[in-house]
N, C-alpha and C positions, 0 to 999 in steps of 0.2 A: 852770493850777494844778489839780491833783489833790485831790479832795475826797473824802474817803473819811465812812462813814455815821456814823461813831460820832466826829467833829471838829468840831460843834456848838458844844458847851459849851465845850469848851478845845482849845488848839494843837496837834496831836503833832507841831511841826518844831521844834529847837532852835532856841533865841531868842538871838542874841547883839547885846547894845546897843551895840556897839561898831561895828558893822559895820553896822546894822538902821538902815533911815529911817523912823519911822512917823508917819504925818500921819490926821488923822479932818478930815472934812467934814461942817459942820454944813448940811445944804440948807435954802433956802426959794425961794419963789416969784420973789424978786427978787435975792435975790445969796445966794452962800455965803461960811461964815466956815471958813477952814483953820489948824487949829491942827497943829503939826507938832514933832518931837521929833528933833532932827540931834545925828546923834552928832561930838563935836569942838567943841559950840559951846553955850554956858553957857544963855542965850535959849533960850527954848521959845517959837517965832515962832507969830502968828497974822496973817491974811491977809485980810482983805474984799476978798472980787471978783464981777464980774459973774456970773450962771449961764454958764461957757464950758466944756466940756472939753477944750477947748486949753490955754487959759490957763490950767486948774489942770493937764495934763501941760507945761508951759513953767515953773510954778510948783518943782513936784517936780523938774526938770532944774536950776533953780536953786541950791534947798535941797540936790541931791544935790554939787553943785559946790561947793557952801560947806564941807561935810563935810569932801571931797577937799584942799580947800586948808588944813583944821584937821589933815590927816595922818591924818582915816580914812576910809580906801576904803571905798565901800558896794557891800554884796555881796548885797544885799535889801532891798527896799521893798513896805513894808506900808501900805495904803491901807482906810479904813475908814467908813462911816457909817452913820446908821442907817435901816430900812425905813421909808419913807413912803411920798408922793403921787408920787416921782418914778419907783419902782419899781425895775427891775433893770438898764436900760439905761448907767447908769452904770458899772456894774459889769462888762459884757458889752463896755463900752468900751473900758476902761483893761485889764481881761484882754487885749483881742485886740491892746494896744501892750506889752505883756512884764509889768504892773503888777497884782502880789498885790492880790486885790481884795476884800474881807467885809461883808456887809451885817449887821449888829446887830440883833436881835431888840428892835425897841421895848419891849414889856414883860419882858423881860428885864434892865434897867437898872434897878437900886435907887435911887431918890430919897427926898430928904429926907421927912419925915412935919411940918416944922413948918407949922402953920398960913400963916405966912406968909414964905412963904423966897424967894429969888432967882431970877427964872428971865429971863434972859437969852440971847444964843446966842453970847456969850462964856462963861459959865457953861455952858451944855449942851455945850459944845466940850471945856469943858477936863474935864467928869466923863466924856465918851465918850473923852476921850486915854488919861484914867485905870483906865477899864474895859477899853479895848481893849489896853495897856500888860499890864494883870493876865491877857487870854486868850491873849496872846502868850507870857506868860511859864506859861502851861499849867495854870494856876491855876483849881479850877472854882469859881465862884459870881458872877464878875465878870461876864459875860453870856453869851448863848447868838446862836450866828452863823443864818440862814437861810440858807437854800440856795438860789442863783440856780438860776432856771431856764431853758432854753435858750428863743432868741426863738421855737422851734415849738413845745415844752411848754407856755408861754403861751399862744400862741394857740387852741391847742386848749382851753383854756377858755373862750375867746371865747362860742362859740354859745351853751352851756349857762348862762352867767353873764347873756349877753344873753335868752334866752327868758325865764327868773326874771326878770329885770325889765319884760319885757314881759308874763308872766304877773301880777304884782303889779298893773303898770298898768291890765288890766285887770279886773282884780277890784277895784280903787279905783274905777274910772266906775263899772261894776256898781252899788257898793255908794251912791256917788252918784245915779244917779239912781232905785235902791231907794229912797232916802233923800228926792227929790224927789214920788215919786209918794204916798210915806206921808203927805208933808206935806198932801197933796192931797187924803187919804184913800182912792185908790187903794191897794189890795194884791194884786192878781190878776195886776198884771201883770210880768210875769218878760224883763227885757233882757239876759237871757244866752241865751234861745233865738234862733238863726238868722232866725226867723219875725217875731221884736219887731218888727224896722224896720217891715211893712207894715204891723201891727198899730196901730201908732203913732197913727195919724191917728182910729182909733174907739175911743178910751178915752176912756171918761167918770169926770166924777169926780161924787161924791155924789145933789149937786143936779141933775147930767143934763146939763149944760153939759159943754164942749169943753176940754180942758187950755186954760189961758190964754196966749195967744200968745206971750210973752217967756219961760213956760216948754218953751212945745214946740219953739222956736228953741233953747233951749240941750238939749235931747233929743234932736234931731235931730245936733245936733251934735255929742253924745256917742256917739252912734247909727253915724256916720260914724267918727269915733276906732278905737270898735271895728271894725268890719269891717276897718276899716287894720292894726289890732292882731292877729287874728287872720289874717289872710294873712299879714304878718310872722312868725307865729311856724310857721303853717304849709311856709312859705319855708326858716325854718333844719331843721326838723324832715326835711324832702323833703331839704334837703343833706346835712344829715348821716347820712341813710342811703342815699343815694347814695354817699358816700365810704366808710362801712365794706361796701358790695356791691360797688364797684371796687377795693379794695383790704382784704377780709376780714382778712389777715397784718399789714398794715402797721401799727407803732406797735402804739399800743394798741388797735386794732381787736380784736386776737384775744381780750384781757380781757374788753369789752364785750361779744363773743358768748356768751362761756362763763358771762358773769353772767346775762347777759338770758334765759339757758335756764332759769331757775329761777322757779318758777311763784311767781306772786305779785310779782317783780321785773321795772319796765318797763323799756324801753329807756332813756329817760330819767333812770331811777335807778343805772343801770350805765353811762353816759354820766360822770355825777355824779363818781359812786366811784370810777372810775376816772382818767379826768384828776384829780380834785383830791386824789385816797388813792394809788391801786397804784402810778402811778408815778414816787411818790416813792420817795427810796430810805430807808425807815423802819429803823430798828434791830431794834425788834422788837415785839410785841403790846403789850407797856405805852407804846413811843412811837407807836401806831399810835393808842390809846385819848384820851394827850394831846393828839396834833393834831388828834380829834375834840369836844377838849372835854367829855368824858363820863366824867371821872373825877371823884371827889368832892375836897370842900376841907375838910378835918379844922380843926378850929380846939380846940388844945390846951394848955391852959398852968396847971401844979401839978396840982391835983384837978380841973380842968374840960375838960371831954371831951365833946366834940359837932361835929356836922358840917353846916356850911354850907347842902350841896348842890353841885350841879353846877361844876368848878373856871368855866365856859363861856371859857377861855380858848384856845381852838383858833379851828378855821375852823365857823362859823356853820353855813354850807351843810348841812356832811357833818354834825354836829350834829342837825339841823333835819328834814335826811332821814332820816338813823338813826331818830331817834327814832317818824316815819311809815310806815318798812320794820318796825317793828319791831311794828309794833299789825295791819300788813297781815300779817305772818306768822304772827301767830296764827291767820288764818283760811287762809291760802292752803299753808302747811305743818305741819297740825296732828300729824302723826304722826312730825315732825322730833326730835330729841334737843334741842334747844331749848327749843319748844315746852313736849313732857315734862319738863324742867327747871324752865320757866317754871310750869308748873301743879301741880308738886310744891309749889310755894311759896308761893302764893297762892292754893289751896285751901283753904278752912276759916279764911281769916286773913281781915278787913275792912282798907281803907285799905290794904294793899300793893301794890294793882296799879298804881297809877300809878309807884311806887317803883320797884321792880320791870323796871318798862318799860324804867328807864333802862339797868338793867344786862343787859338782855335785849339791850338796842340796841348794848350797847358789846362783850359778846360776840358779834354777830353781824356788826358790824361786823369785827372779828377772823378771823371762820372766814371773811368775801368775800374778806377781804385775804392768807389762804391760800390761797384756792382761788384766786383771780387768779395768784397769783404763784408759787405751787409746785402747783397743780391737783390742792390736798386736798378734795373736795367733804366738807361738813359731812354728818356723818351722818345719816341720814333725810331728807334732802331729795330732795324729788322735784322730776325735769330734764323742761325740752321735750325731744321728740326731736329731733338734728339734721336740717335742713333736708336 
């Protein structure tokens, strides 16, 4: 199936119900519920089965047969659920057996606002029949589709998603057993330097005494954690530039160079922006800004007019980094047209700058995602030289 950039929101394929089988899969962890809509046949069938993707393409072979013997041939089948826990492999399934496949944008589905309404997965089935019915028939506001992405596009966020959590991890023990030495009344000593571990054994607390033994067992232990923790991350960092020095061109290797030339941006943060921004296939600057979540959420209604803050409905990540590119560029591109944007504004004004940041972050997001993709370098920015 052809997915072109701008078929998100709604269908560009004519829809005929006559001819169309459309079935939505509600997942979960232990069976799914398929609700299906066969044309020829009064029932709008629903289906509780094991988690199989056999048994739901043996499913659709059935319902397609039932059409056939109602006297209408099906000349399309549309299959649909929405993004969770299971990811895209569903989807990357039934594509490679001939089966139109869409994954639904979770927050993109309008649900009830009562206090206390129905929520079933008979009920979630039959309002995703309903919303995927209304993006087939080309209709925009019913939901917004994602866009799978291929099993190597995935994986290439592996590393980067995996170091982030092992960088969290260990700024958690860090902050634990910070937390343990304070209680001790120790402050001196620092278990983020390399050096801690030996150190360990001649820290005293107050009184002059010895850390108390059940707590230098669990230090020791955290102690241990980390070292594991930083080879681990040292590990993916060594491969992954090993692979963009074997293969500079390949993929999106050549983005990540042309980012990481820019002074003040690590390799790490052009690792980022890239797998999880350039190369997707975005519309254009305003959808580039939403999937960063750094647009604002207007809240307006009669005479009242004011704004939220941040819509933070994109992807976290780029979000999160934006926002820490954008405070390092103050210092590390001060003569950039940015910059000088940025300080036209927030000169002489108090309480802007934090403001400010944000839109600093969501334009500068914008000019990488040019320069990535059409090699506009933003103006005034200063480049490493090539290697």
């Amino acid at each position: 199936m052809t997915t072109h950039a701008n078929d998100m929101s709604r269908s560009l394929a004519a829809f005929d119900q006559n001819t169309t089988l459309v079935m939505v899969v509600e997942l979960s962890k232990k069976s799914w519920l398929i609700a299906g809509l066969i044309p020829g046949v009064e029932r709008q069938p629903k289906k509780k089965m094991e988690p199989d993707a056999e048994d739901l393409l043996r499913l659709l072979g059935r319902w397609r047969d039932e059409a056939v013997k109602g006297g209408r041939p099906i000349t399309r089948i549309a299959v649909a659920y929405e993004a969770g826990r299971d990811g895209f492999w569903l989807a990357r399934w039934l594509e490679s057996h001939g089966i139109e496949t869409h994954v639904i944008h979770s927050t993109s589905v309008a649900v009830s606002r009562e206090k206390r309404r129905a929520k079933t997965d008979r009920v979630d089935a039959e309002m995703l029949l309903r919303v995927f019915l209304g993006w087939l028939r080309g209709e925009r506001g019913h939901c917004s589709m994602v866009a799978v992405p291929t099993i190597e596009a995935e994986d290439a966020r592996r590393p980067g998603r995996e170091r982030a959590a092992l960088v969290a991890e260990r700024t958690r023990i860090i902050n634990r057993m910070k937390a343990d030495m304070a209680r001790l009344g120790v402050r001196a000593f620092k278990p983020q330097l390399r050096s801690a571990a030996k150190k360990l054994g001649s820290v005293r607390i107050p009184e002059g005494a010895a850390v108390p033994p059940n707590t230098m067992a669990e230090l020791e232990r955290d102690m241990a954690r980390l070292a594991m923790l930083r080879e681990q991350i040292a590990a993916i960092e060594k491969a992954r530039l090993e692979r963009i020095e074997n293969a500079p061109d390949k993929g999106p290797h050549a983005m990540i160079r042309l980012l990481a030339r820019v002074f003040g941006l690590g390799i790490e943060t052009a690792d980022m922006l890239v797998n999880e921004v350039m190369t997707r296939r975005l519309r254009d600057r305003r959808a580039v800004a939403r999937y960063a979540g750094i647009t604002g959420s207007p809240d307006e209604s009669g005479e009242r007019r004011r704004e939220k803050g941040l819509a933070k409905t994109g992807n976290a990540r780029v979000r999160r980094g934006m926002i820490q590119l954008a405070w390092r560029w103050l210092l590390f591109q001060k003569e950039s047209a940015l910059t000088l944007w940025f300080k036209a504004r927030v000169d002489g004004a108090r309480g802007l700058r934090k403001k400010m940041i944000v839109a600093l972050a969501r334009k500068l997001l914008i000019a990488l995602w040019r320069m990535a993709t059409i090699g506009e370098v933003p103006q005034g920015v200063v480049l490493r030289p090539t290697a």
